[in-house]
C-alpha positions as CSV (number, residue, x, y, z in Angstrom):
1,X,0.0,0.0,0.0
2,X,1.1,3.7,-0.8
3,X,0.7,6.3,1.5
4,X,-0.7,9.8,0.3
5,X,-1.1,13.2,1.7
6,X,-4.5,14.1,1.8
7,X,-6.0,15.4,-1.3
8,X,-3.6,13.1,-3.4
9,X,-4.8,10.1,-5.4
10,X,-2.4,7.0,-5.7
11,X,-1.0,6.5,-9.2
12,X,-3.3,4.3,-11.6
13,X,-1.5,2.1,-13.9
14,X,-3.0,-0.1,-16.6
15,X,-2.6,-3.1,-15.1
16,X,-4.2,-2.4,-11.4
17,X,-7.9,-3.7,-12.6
18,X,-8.0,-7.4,-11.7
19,X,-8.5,-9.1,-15.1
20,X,-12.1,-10.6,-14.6
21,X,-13.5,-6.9,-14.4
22,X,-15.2,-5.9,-17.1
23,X,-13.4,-3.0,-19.5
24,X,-14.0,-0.9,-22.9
25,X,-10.4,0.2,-24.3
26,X,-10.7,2.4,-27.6
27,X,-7.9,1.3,-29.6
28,X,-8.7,3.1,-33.0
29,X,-11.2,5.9,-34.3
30,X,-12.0,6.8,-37.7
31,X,-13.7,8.1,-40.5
32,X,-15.1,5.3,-42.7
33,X,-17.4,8.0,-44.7
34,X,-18.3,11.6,-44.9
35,X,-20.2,13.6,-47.3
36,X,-21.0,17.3,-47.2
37,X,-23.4,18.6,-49.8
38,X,-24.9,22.1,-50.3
39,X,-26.3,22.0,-54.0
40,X,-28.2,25.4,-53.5
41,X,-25.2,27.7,-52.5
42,X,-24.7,30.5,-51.8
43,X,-28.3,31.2,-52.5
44,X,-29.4,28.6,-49.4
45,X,-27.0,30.6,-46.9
46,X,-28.9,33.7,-47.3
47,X,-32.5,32.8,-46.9
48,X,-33.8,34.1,-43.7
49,X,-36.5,31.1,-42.4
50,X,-34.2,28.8,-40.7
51,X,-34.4,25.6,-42.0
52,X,-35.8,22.2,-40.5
53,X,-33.2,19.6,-39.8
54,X,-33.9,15.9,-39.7
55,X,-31.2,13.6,-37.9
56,X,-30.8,9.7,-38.7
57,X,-28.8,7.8,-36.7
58,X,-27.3,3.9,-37.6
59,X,-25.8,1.8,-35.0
60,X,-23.6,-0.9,-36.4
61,X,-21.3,-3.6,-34.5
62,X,-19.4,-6.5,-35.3
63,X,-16.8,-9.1,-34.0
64,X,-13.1,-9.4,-35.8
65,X,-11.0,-12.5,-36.3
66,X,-8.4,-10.7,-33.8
67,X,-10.8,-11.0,-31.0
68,X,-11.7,-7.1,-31.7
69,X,-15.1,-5.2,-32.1
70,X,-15.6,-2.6,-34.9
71,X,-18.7,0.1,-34.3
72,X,-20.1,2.3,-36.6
73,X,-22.0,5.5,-35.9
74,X,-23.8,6.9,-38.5
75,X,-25.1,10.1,-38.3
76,X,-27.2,11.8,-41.7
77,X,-28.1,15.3,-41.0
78,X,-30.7,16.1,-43.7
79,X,-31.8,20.2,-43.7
80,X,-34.7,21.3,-45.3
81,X,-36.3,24.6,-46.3
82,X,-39.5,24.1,-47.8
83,X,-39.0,21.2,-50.5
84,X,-35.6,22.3,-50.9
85,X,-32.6,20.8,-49.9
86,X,-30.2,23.5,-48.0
87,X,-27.7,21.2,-46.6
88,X,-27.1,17.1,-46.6
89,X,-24.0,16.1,-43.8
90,X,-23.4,11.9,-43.9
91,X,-21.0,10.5,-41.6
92,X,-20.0,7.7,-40.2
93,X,-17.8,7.3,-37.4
94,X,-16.4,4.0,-36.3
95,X,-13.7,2.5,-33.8
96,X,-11.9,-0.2,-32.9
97,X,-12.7,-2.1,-29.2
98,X,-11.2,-4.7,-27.3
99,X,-13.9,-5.7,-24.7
100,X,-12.7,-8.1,-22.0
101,X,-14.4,-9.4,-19.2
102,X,-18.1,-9.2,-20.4
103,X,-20.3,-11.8,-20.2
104,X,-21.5,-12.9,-23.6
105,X,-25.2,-12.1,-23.2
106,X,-24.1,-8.5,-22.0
107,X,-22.2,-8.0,-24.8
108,X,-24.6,-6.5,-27.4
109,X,-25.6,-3.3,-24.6
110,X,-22.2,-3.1,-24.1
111,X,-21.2,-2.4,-28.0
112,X,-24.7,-1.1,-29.1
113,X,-24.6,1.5,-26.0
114,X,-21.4,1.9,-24.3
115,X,-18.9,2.1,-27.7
116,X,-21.3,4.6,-29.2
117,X,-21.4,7.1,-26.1
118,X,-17.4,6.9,-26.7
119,X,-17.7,7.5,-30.9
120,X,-20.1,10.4,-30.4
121,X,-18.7,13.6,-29.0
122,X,-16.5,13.4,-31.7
123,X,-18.9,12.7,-34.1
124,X,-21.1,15.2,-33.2
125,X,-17.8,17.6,-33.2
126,X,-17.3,16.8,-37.0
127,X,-20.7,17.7,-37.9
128,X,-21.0,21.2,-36.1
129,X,-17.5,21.8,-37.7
130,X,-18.5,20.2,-41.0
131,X,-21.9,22.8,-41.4
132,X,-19.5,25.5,-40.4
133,X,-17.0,25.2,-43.1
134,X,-19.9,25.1,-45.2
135,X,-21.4,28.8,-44.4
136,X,-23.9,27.8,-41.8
137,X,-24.2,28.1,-38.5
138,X,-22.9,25.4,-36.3
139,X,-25.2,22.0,-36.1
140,X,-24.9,21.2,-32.9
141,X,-26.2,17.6,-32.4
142,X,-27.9,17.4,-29.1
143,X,-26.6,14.5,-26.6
144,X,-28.2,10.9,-27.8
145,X,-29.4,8.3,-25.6
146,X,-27.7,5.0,-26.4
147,X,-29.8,3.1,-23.8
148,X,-33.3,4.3,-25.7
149,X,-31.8,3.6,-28.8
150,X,-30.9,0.1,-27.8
151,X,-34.0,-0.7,-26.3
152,X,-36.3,0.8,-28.9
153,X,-34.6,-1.0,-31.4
154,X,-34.9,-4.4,-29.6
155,X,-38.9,-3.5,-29.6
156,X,-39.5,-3.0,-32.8
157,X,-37.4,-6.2,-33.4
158,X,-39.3,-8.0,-30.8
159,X,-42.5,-7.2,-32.4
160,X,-41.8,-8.2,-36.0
161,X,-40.7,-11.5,-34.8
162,X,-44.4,-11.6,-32.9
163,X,-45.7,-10.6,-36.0
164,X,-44.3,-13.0,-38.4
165,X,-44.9,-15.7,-36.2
């Protein structure tokens, strides 16, 4: 044991979690795609009714030979003035996670809730940034929860399967 004055925190190492406790490490993050059009410039920037934005979000995970889990974040940021199209942002967002000490039926939360909440403040950074460079004000994506994502998804997939069967 290390002795500390008060108010100091013993040093953290990587290795101090016992190696059956469950841990997310980020070991890559990346753009797989991004698209940024405007196809009414510059007369879209000066219209003065703001326009209505519609967000689309994509949550994709899978496994890796090397014992690794990719996610993808998708984000498509669609705004709208009228029936025209002022500004169309698609990105997606993925990293590379080694998950250990997760029990297999709590793995699916884990990368369908937990990697995303990692891959989206810098998500969201690239598409305030992105509507920036393109004349507009900054899109700033409002926080997402994961968790309602998840379970809504697993709802509507619970009920086709009630309905096909």
């Amino acid at each position: 044991m290390t002795d500390t004055a008060a108010g100091e925190s013993a040093p953290i190492t990587n290795n101090s979690a016992p190696a059956d406790q469950p841990g997310v490490r980020i070991l890559a993050q990346y753009i797989r795609d991004l698209s940024f059009e405007s196809p009414h410039a510059p007369e879209s920037l000066r219209a003065p009714v703001q326009p209505q934005i519609d967000l689309g979000i994509e949550l994709n995970a899978q496994g890796r030979e090397d014992s690794l889990y990719e996610v993808e974040l998708k984000l498509t940021a669609r705004a709208t003035r009228e029936t025209e199209t002022v500004f169309h942002i698609e990105l997606a967002y993925a990293g590379l996670f080694q998950i250990v000490g997760v029990a297999a039926a709590d793995l699916e939360p884990v990368l369908m809730i937990e990697c995303p909440r990692y891959l989206f403040p810098f998500a969201r950074r690239m598409i305030a940034d992105l509507s920036t460079e393109g004349g507009f004000p900054p899109f700033m994506l409002e926080p997402i929860d994961f968790a309602a994502v998840y379970a809504a998804r697993r709802a509507q997939a619970a009920g086709q399967v009630a309905g096909n069967a």
